[in-house]
C-alpha positions, 0 to 999 in steps of 0.5 A: 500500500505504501509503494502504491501511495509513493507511485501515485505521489511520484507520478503526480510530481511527475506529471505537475513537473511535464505540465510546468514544462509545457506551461510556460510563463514569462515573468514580468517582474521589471522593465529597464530602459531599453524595451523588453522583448517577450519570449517563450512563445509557443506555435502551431500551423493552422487556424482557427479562431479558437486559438485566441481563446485564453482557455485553450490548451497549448500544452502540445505547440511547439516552443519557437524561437522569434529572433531568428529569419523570415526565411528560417521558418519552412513551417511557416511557408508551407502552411502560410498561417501559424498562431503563437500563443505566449503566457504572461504574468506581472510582478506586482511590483508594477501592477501600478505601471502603465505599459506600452508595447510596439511590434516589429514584423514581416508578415500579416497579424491579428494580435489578441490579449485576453481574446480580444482583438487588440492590433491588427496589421495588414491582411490575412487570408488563406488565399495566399495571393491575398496575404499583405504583410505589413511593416509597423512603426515603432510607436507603443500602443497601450498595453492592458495588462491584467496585473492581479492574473494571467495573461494569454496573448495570441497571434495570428501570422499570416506569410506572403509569398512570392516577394524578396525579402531583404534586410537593407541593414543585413539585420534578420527579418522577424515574423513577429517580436513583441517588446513591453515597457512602462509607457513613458519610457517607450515613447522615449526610447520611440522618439530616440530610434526616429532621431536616429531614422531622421539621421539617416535620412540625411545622410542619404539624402545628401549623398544621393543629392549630390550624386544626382546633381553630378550625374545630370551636370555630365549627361548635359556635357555627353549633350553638347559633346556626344563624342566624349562618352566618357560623361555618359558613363560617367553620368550614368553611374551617378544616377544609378548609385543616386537612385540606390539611396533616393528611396529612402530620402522620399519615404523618409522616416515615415518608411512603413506600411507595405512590405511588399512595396518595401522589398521590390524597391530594395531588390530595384535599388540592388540592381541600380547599385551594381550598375552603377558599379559597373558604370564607375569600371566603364568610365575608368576604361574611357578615361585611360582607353582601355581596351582588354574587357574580357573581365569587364564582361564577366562582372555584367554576367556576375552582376545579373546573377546576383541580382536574380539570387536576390529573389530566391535568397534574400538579404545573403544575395543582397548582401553579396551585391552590395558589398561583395560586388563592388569589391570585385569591381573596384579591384578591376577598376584598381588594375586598369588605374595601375595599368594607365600609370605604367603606361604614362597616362596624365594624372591616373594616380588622382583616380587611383586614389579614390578607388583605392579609398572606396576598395578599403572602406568597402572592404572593412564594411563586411567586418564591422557593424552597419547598423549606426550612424558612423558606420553608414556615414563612412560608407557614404563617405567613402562612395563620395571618394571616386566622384571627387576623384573625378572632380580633381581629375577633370579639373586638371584637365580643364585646367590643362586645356585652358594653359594650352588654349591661354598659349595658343592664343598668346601665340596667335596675338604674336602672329597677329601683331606680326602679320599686322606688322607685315601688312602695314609695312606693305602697305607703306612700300605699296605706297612708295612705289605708288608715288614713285611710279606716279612721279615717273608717269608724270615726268615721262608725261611731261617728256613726251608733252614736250616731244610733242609740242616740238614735234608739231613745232617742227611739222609746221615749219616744215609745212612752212619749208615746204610752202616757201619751197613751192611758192619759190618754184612758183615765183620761178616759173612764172619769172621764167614764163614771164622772161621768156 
């Protein structure tokens, strides 16, 4: 009777031991300033609406860890829908709180505490083309807790297939977080995590306004001289890598709401960056004549193949494009500018300078945190490195050219002055011999008047000669006659 009594004891432990197992509680007991996330949730692929009900037995879902990615749930992605259910209990120590939580998610969700339906973000259906996953801001809505008995919170998840999920920060994507704290402290910590947002507004804002402005300043000198094509490509990198960041500038901090919408434009911003990568090795060529393109060809096809990963594998094809491809690019553009300074091509070493700058701090990118202020500003730092090598580059040659044609047309003046000289003493002898030549007409035109005149002077006093003549013969004749 004794072993029968002991047994009965030691099942019942048993048995109260495996139900505390399954019976998870998170303990609510202090809140620190930064945001508490909840965790021991449990799952279940499925639906029904039953699963919102606090008196549900969940002792048979299935503990899941929520810090982990969107991809990493294959559960997830066949059944389309899951609920998680978590059981929660306040100290009471803060049963005179206030609390406020806020949600960060990728997919479609109805939140219930209690069984009643407390936030809801995008659309759930079991009709996967009619899913639309939602992203939500980061502003606390109150939290009513119950501070004297249990609370359930329900969730219901819906996924939407058939979009590229990419983290731009190569963060993780969560399907669901829930994060509690006392409500002025949320909004704090809200209003610290928006001035942050707004700092990286500005700092992709400025960076995309300036690469867009020298994009389309070059592209109207490709206009007024479309033999140069080294401004169209030129320009067309600048545009693609101003592009690449302009997204953000115009969401802004205001950057929720469809997450569809969100991963196309990411998955678009990706191939306007590798183009502008490959456009940045296309202007190197141009500049220096290069003509071996043999790799030139391979990173197009590498370029395409990331991009197209992007769909099927998300931010590990996104982060492969965005700091391992202009890693690749770089270091052909960092060859050729080698190359042009062995072959004595003027100021290669000013390009030199700034793909090497920007081949460094993409590099160390991959090894340090992007999440933060500094670290996007030095990305952007280091992207602004080749235009202001281009900058240096194209003013020397402006500058050059201006000496050769500030040369020339000092040459030119000296021509001219000469030539004047030339000309005017020309015309100085032209006039000389003008007066001479009429000098000596004159005096030959005086010459031949006097010629003249003693000419005719010598013809009537021959007429004269001759008339006295006749008139002597005449006399003589008659005197004869008149004798005879």
């Amino acid at each position: 009777m004794k072993k029968f009594y002991f047994l009965v004891i030691f099942l019942s432990l048993l048995s109260a031991k495996v139900a505390a197992q399954h019976k998870e509680i998170f303990q609510l007991d202090h809140l620190p300033v930064k945001d508490t996330m909840l965790t021991g949730w449990k799952m279940y692929a499925g639906d029904s609406i039953q699963f919102a009900n606090p008196s549900l037995d969940d002792s048979r879902w299935a503990p899941i860890d929520l810090t982990k990615d969107i991809s990493q749930y294959p559960e997830f992605h066949q059944s389309g829908i899951i609920w998680l259910r978590l059981h929660l209990s306040v100290d009471s120590s803060l049963k005179h709180q206030v609390l406020a939580a806020h949600i960060e998610q990728y997919t479609a969700s109805e939140v219930y505490l209690n069984g009643k339906l407390i936030q809801k973000y995008g659309s759930i259906s079991n009709n996967p083309k009619e899913v639309s996953a939602y992203l939500p801001s980061s502003q606390p809505f109150p939290l009513d807790l119950l501070k004297t008995s249990e609370n359930v919170i329900a969730v219901k998840l819906a996924y939407e297939p058939n979009i590229p999920y990419v983290s731009y920060l190569n963060n993780t994507l969560p399907i669901f977080k829930l994060y509690v704290n006392k409500q002025k402290t949320a909004a704090e910590n809200y209003f610290k995590s928006e001035h942050q947002l707004k700092m990286y507004v500005i700092i992709y804002s400025i960076s995309a306004g300036i690469l867009l402005i020298i994009g389309f300043i070059y592209f109207v000198y490709f206009l007024f001289d479309k033999r140069k094509k080294v401004h169209l490509y030129y320009a067309i990198s600048m545009i693609a890598l101003s592009l690449n960041a302009l997204p953000i500038e115009v969401w802004g901090a205001e950057r929720y709401g469809d997450v569809s919408r969100m991963m196309w434009v990411f998955y678009f911003e990706a191939a306007l960056f590798s183009i502008g990568n490959i456009f940045i090795v296309l202007t190197i060529y141009s500049l220096f004549n290069y003509s071996r393109r043999a790799v030139f060809k391979g990173l197009i096809v590498l370029a395409f193949v990331m991009t197209v990963s992007i769909y099927f594998y998300g931010t590990l094809a996104f982060f492969a494009i965005t700091f391992l491809f202009p890693i690749f690019a770089l270091l052909e553009g960092l060859f050729v500018c080698v190359w042009a300074m062995r072959n004595k091509k003027k100021d290669a070493n000013i390009i030199l300078a700034g793909v090497l700058f920007y081949l460094i701090v993409s590099i160390l990118s991959n090894f340090i945190t992007i999440d933060s202020i500094s670290s996007q500003l030095l990305f952007y730092v280091a992207q602004m490195s080749f235009p202001i090598g281009m900058s240096f580059y194209f003013g020397i040659q402006s500058s050059n050219i201006n000496k050769q044609l500030r040369t020339s047309l000092v040459e030119v003046q000296n021509l001219s002055a000469k030539n004047l000289a030339q000309e005017q003493e020309k015309q100085h002898l032209l006039a000389n011999q003008n007066e001479l030549l009429e000098n000596q007409v004159s005096e030959r035109t005086k010459d031949l008047n006097q010629s003249l005149e003693n000419l005719k002077s010598t013809q009537s006093q021959l007429i004269q000669s001759e008339k006295m003549a006749s008139l002597g013969e005449l006399t003589a004749g008659i005197a004869h006659e008149i004798q005879n």
